[in-house]
DOTIDO-692444 format. One line per field, with one value per residue: residue in one letter; y, x, z of N, C-alpha, C, O, CB in turn; residue number from 1. Coordinates in steps of 0.1 Angstrom, whole numbers. Each point is the difference from the previous one (the first is absolute). Last residue first. Glycine has a CB too. Layout:
<nodes>
aa: (A|...)
n.y: (Y|...)
n.x: (X|...)
n.z: (Z|...)
ca.y: (Y|...)
ca.x: (X|...)
ca.z: (Z|...)
c.y: (Y|...)
c.x: (X|...)
c.z: (Z|...)
o.y: (Y|...)
o.x: (X|...)
o.z: (Z|...)
cb.y: (Y|...)
cb.x: (X|...)
cb.z: (Z|...)
i: (NUM|...)
</nodes>
This chain:
<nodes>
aa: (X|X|X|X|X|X|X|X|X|X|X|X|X|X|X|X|X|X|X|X|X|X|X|X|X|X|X|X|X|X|X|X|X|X|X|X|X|X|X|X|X|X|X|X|X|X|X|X|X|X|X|X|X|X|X|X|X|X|X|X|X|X|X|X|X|X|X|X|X|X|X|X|X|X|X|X|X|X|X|X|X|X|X|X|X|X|X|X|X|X|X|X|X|X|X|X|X|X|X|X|X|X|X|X|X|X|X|X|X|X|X|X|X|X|X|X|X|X|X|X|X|X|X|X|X|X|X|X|X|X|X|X|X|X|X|X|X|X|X|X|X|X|X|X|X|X|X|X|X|X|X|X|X|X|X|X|X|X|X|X|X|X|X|X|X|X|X|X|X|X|X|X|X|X|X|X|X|X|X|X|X|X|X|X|X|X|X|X|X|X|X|X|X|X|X|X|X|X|X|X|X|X|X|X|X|X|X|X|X|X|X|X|X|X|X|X|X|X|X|X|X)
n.y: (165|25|-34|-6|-1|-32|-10|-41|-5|-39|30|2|-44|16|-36|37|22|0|19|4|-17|-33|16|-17|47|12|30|-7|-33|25|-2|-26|-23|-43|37|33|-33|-25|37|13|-54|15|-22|33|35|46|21|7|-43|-14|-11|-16|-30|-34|-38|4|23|-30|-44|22|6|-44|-12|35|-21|-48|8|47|47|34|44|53|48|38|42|-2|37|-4|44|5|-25|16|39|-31|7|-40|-20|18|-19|-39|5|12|-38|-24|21|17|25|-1|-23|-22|38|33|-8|20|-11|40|-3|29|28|-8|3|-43|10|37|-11|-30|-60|-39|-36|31|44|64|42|19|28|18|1|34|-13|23|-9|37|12|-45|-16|33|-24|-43|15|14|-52|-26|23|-5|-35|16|40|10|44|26|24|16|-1|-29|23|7|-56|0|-19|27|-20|-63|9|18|-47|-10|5|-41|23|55|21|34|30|-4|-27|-31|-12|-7|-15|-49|13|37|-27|-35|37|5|-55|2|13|47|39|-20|-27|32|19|-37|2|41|9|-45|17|39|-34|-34|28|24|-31|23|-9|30|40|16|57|25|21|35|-36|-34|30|38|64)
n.x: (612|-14|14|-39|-2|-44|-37|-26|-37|-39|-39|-32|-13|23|25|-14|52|35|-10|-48|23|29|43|28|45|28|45|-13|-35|-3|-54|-16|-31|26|17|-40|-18|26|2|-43|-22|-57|-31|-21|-11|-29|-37|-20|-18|-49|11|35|-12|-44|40|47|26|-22|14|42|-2|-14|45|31|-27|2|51|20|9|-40|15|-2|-9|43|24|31|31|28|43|23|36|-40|-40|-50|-38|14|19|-35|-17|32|-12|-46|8|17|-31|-40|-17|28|-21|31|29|-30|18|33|24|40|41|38|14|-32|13|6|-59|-31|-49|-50|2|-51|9|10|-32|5|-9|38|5|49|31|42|11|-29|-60|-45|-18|-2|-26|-24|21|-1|-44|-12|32|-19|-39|26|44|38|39|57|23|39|32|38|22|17|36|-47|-31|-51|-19|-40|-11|-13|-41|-22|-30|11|25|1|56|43|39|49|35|42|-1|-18|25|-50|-47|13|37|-38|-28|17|-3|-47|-4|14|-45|4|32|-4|-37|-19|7|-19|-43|-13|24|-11|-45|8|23|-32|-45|17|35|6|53|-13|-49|-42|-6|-53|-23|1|6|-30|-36|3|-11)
n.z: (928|38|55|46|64|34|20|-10|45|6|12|-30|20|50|40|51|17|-3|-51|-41|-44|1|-37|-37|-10|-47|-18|-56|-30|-52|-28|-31|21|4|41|7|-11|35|27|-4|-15|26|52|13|-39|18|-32|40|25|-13|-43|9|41|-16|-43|-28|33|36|-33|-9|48|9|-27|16|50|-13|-16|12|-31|-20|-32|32|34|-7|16|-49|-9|-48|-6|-53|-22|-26|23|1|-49|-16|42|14|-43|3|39|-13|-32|42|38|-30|44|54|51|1|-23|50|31|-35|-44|3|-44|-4|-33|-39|-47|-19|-1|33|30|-9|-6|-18|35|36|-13|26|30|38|50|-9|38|4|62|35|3|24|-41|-5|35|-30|-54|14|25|-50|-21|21|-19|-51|-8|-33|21|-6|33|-32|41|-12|27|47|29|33|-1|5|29|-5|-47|15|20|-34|3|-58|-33|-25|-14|12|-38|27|-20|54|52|20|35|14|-25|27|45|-8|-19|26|39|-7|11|54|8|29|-35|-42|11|10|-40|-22|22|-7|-52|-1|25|-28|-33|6|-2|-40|-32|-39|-23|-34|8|-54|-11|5|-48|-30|-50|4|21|-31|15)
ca.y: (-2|0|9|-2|12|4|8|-1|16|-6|2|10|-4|5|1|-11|6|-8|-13|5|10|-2|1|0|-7|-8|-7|1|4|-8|2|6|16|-8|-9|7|7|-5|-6|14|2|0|-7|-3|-10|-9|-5|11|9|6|8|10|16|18|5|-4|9|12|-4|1|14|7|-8|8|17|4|-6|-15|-13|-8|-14|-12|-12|-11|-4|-6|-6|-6|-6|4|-1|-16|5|6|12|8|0|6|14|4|-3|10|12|-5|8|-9|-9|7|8|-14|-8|3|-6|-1|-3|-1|-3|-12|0|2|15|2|-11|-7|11|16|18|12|-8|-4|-21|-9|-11|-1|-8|4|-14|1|-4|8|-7|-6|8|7|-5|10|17|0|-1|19|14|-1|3|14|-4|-3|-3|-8|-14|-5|-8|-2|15|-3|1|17|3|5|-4|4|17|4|-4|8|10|-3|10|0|-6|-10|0|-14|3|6|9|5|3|8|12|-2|-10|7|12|-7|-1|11|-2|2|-17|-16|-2|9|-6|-6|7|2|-13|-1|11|-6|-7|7|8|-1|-5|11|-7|6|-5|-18|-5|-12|-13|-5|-7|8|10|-7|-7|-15|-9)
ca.x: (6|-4|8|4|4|12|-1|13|9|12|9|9|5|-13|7|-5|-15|3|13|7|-3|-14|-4|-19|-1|-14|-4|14|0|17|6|9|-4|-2|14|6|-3|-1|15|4|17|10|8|8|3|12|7|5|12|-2|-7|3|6|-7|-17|-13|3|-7|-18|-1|3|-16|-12|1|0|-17|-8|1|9|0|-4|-5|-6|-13|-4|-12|-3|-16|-6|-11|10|6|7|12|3|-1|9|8|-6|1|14|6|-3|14|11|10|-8|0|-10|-9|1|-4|-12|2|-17|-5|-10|-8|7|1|-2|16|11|7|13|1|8|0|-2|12|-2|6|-9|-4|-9|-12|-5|-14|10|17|17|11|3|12|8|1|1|16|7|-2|-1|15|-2|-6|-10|-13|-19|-10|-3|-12|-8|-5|-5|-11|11|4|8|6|15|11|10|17|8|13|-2|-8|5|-14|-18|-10|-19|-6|-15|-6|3|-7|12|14|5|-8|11|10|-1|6|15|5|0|13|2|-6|0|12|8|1|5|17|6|-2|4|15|1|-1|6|18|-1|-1|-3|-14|1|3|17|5|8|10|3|4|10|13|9|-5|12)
ca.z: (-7|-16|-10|-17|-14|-3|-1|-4|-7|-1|8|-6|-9|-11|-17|-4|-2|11|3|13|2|2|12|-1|13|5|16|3|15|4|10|-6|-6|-11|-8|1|-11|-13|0|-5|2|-17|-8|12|5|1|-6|-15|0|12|1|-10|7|3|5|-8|-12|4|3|-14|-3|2|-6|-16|-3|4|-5|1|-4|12|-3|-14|2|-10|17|3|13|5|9|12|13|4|-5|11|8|-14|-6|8|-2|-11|0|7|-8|-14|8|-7|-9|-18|-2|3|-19|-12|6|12|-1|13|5|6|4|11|8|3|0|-11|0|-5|11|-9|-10|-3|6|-8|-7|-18|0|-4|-4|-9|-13|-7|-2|10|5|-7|7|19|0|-6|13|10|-3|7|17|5|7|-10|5|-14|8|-8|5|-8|-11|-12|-13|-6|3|-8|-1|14|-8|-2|10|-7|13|5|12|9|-7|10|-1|1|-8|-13|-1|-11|-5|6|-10|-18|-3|5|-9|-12|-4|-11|-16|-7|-6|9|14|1|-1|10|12|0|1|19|2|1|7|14|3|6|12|8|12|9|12|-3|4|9|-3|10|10|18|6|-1|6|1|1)
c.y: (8|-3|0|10|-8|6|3|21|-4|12|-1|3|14|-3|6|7|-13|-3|-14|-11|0|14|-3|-1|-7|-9|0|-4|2|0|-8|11|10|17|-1|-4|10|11|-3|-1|17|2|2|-10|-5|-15|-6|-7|8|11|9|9|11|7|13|2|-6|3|13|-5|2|14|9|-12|1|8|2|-1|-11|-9|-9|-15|-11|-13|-10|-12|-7|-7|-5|-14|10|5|-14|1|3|18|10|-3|11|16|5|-1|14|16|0|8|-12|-12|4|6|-13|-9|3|-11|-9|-9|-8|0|-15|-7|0|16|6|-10|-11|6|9|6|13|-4|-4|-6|-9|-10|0|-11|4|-11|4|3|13|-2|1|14|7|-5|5|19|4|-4|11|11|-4|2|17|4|-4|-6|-3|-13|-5|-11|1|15|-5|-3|18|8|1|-9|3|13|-2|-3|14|10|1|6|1|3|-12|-1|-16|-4|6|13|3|0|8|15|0|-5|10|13|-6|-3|17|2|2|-9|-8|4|4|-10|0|10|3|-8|-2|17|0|-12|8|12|-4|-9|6|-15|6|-6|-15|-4|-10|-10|-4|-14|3|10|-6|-1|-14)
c.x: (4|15|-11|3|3|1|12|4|12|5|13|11|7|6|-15|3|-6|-22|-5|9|-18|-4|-19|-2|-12|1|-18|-3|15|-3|6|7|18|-4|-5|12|9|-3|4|19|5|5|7|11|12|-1|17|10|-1|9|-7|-13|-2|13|2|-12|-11|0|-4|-14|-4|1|-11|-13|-2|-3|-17|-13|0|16|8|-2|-3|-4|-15|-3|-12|1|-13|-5|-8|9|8|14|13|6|4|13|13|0|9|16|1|1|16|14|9|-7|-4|-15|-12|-1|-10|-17|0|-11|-5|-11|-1|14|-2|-2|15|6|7|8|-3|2|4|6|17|1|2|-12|-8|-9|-13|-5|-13|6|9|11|6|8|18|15|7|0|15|7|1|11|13|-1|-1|-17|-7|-5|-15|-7|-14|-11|-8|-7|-13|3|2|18|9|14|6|10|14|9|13|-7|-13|6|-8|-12|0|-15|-4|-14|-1|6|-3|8|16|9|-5|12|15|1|6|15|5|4|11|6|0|3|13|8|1|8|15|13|0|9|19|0|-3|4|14|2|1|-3|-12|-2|-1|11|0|10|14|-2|2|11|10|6|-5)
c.z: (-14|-4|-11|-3|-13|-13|-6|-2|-6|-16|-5|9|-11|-13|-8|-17|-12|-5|4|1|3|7|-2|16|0|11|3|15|5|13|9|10|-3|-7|-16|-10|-2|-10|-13|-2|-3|13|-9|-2|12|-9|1|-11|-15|3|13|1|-8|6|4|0|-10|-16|4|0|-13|-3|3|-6|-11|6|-1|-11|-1|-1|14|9|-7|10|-5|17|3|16|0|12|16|8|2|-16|10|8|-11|-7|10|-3|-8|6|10|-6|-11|3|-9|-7|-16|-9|7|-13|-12|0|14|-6|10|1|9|4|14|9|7|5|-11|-5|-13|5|-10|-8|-2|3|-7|1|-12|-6|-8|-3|-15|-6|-1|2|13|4|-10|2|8|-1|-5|14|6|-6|3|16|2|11|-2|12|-9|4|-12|0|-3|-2|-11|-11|-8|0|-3|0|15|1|-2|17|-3|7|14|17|12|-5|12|-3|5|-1|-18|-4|-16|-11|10|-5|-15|-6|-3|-10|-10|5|-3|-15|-6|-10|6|11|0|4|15|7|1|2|18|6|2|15|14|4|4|15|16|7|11|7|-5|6|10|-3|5|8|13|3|1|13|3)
o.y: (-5|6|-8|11|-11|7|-4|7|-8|3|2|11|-2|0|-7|11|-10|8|-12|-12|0|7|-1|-3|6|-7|8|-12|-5|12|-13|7|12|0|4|6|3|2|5|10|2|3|-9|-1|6|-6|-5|7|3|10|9|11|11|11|9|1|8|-3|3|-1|12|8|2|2|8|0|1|9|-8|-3|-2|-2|1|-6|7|-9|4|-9|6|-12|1|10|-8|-4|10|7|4|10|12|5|6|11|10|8|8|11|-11|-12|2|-9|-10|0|5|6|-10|3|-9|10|-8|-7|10|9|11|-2|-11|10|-1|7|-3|-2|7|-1|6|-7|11|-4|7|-10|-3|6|11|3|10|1|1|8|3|8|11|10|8|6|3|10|6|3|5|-6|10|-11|-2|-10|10|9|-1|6|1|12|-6|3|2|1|2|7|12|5|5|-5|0|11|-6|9|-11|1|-9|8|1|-12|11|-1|8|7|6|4|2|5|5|0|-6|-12|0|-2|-7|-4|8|-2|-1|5|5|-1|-2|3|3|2|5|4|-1|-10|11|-11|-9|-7|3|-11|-2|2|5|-1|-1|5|-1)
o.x: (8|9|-10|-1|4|-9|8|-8|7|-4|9|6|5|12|-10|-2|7|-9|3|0|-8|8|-7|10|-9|9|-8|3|10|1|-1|9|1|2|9|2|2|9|9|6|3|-3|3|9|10|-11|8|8|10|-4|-9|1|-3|-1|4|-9|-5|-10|-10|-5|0|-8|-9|-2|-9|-11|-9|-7|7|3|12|-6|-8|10|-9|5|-9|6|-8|0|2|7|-2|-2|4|10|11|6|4|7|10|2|4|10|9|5|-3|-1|-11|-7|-1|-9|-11|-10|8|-7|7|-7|8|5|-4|8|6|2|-3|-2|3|-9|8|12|8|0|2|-1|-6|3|-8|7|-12|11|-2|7|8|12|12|8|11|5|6|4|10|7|3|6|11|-11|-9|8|-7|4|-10|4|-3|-4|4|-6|-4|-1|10|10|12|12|10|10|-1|-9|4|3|6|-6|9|-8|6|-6|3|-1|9|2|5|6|8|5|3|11|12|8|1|12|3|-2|12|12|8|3|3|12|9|10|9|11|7|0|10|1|7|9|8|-4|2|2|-8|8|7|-4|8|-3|11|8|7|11|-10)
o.z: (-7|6|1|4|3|-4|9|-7|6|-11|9|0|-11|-2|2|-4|0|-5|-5|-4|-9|7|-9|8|-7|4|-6|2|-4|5|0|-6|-3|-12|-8|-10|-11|-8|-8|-4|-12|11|-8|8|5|-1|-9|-6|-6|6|-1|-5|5|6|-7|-9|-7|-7|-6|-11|-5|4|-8|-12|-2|4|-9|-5|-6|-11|-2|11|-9|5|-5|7|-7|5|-7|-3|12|1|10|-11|5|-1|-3|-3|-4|-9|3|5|-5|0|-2|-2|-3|4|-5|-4|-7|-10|3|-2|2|-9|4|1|4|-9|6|-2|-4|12|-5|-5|-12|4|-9|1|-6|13|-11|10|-4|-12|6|-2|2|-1|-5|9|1|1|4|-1|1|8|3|6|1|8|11|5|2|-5|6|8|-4|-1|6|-5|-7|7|-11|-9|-12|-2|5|5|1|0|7|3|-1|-5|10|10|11|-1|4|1|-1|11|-8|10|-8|-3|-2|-10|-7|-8|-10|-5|-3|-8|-11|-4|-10|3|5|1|5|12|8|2|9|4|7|5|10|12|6|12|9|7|10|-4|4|-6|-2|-6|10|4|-9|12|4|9|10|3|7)
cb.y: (-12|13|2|-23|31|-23|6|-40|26|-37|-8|-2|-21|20|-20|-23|43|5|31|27|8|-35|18|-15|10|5|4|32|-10|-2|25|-13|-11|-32|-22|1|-8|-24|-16|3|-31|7|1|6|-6|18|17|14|-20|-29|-24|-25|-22|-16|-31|-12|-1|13|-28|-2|-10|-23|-25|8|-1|-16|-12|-15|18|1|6|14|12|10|21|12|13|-1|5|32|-1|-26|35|-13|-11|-26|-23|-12|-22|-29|-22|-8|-26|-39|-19|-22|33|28|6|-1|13|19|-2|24|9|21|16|-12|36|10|-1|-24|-21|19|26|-8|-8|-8|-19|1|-19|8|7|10|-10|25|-21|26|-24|-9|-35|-9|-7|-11|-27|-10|-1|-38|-32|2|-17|-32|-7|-10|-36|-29|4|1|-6|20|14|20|-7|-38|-7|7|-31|-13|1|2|15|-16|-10|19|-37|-24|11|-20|-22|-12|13|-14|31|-2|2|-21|-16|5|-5|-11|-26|-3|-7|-30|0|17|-29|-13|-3|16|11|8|-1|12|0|-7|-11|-7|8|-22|-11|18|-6|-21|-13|15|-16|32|-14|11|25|1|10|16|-3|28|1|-14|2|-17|20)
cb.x: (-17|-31|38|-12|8|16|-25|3|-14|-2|-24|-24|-22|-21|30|-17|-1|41|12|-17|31|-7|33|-17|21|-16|34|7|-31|20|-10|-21|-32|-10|-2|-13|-23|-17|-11|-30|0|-2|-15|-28|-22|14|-27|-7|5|-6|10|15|21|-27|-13|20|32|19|9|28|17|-1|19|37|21|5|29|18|0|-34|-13|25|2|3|20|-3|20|-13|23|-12|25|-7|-3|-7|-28|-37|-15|-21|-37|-15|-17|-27|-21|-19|-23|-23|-15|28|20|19|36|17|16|29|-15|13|-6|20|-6|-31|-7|6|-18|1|6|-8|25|-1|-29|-15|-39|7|-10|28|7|8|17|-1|31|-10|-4|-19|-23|-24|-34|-39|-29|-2|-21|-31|-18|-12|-29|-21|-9|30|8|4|19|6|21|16|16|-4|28|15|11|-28|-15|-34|-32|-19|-29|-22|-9|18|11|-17|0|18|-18|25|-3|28|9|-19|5|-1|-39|-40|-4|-18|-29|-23|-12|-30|-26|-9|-26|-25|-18|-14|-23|-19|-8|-16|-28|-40|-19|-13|-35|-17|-7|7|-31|-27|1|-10|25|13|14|-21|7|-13|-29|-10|-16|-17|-20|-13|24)
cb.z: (22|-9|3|-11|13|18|6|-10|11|25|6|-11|17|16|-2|28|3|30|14|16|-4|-4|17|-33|19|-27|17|-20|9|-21|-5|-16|22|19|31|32|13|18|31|19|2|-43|14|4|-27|26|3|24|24|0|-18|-11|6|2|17|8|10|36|15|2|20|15|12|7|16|-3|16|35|12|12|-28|-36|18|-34|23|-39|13|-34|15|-19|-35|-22|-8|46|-8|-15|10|24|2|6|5|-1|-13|-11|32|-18|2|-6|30|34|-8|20|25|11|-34|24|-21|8|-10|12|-26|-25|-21|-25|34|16|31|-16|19|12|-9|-21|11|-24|27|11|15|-9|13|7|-12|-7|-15|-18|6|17|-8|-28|10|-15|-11|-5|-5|-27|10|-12|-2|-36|35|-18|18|-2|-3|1|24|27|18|-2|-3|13|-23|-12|1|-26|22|2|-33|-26|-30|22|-36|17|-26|-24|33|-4|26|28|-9|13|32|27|20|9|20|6|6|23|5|10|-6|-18|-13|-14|-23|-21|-22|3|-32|-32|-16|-28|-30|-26|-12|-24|-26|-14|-11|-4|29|-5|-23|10|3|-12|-20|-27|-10|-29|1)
i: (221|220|219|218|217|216|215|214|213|212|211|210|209|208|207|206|205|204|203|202|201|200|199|198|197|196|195|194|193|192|191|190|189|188|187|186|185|184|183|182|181|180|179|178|177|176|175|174|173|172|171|170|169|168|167|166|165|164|163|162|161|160|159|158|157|156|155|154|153|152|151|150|149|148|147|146|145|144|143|142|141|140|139|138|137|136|135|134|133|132|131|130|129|128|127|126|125|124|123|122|121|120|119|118|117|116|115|114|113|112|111|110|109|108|107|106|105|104|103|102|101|100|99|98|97|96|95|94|93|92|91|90|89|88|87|86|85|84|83|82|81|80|79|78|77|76|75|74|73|72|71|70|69|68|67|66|65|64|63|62|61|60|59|58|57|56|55|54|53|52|51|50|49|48|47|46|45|44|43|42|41|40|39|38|37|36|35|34|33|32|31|30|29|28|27|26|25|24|23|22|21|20|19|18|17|16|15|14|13|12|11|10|9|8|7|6|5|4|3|2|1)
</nodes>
């Protein structure tokens, strides 16, 4: 048999270090930094077939309200992957942990009820083309939840949030940026906000240039 044959397909997404840095981190954050009551409030009242992009650890699935049927959570990253897994077998709700980029969902068109992208669109390669992809996949008039970090309000917050993203945040975070509008895109990919909040995160405490969230819902049109 050639090598070629029995070698290993490349995840869309390999950023082993982040990933086990971001696997510590955020379960501390979710404790100590109130981000699982945001998690909490992001999915209350979800109910039929849902997917959620970069599902990451899978800290979302305990949030998961009963009346969801249905949980498809897309990973691109392997060591976060198998966390999500473990963290699947836990939830209340079915949930089954997939492989795939946000740019190319695995599923059909119009076959979900809602959808989930929690601290994630700073991260996709092209985020226009993963918007697009959820649109495609939710059912018209389906939901978009999203809980997201972006672009600063004041002046020189959002000046040195576009200097990190040129130089070393994207590379030290696995490909955060810290400067896209998730709001914005959200709207021009042809969804309807229906309520939204922005806040800082952590509340209280010194501003980080991933501090500033926007958390609420869209319609699909």
């Amino acid at each position: 048999m050639s090598s070629r044959s029995t070698r290993v397909p490349r995840d869309a997404v390999h950023h082993p270090l982040f990933a086990r840095f971001y696997a510590r981190f955020s379960v501390a954050a979710d404790t100590k930094g109130g981000i699982g009551g945001l998690r909490a409030e992001l999915l209350t009242g979800l109910s039929g077939r849902v997917i959620e992009i970069g599902a990451g650890n899978g800290l979302n699935f305990a949030h998961y309200p009963g009346a969801v049927s249905e949980v498809v959570a897309i990973e691109p990253e392997r060591h976060l992957r198998r966390l999500a897994a473990e963290a699947a077998l836990r939830a209340e709700v079915p949930v089954d942990v997939v492989p795939g980029a946000a740019e190319a969902l695995p599923v059909k068109s119009e076959a979900f009820d809602a959808a989930v992208v929690s601290l994630v669109l700073c991260t996709v390669r092209d985020v226009p083309r993963a918007l697009a992809e959820l649109h495609r996949v939710l059912r018209p008039g389906g939901e978009l939840r999203f809980f997201e970090h972006g672009l600063a309000p004041g002046h020189g917050m959002a000046r040195a949030q576009r200097a990190l993203d040129r130089t070393v945040w994207p590379r030290l975070f696995g490909g955060c940026h810290t400067a896209r509008d998730p709001l914005a895109a959200i709207e021009a990919a042809g969804f309807e906000p229906t309520v939204y909040r922005r806040l800082t995160v952590p509340a209280q405490g010194a501003r980080l240039p991933s501090s500033f969230c926007v958390l609420g819902s869209a319609r699909r049109g």
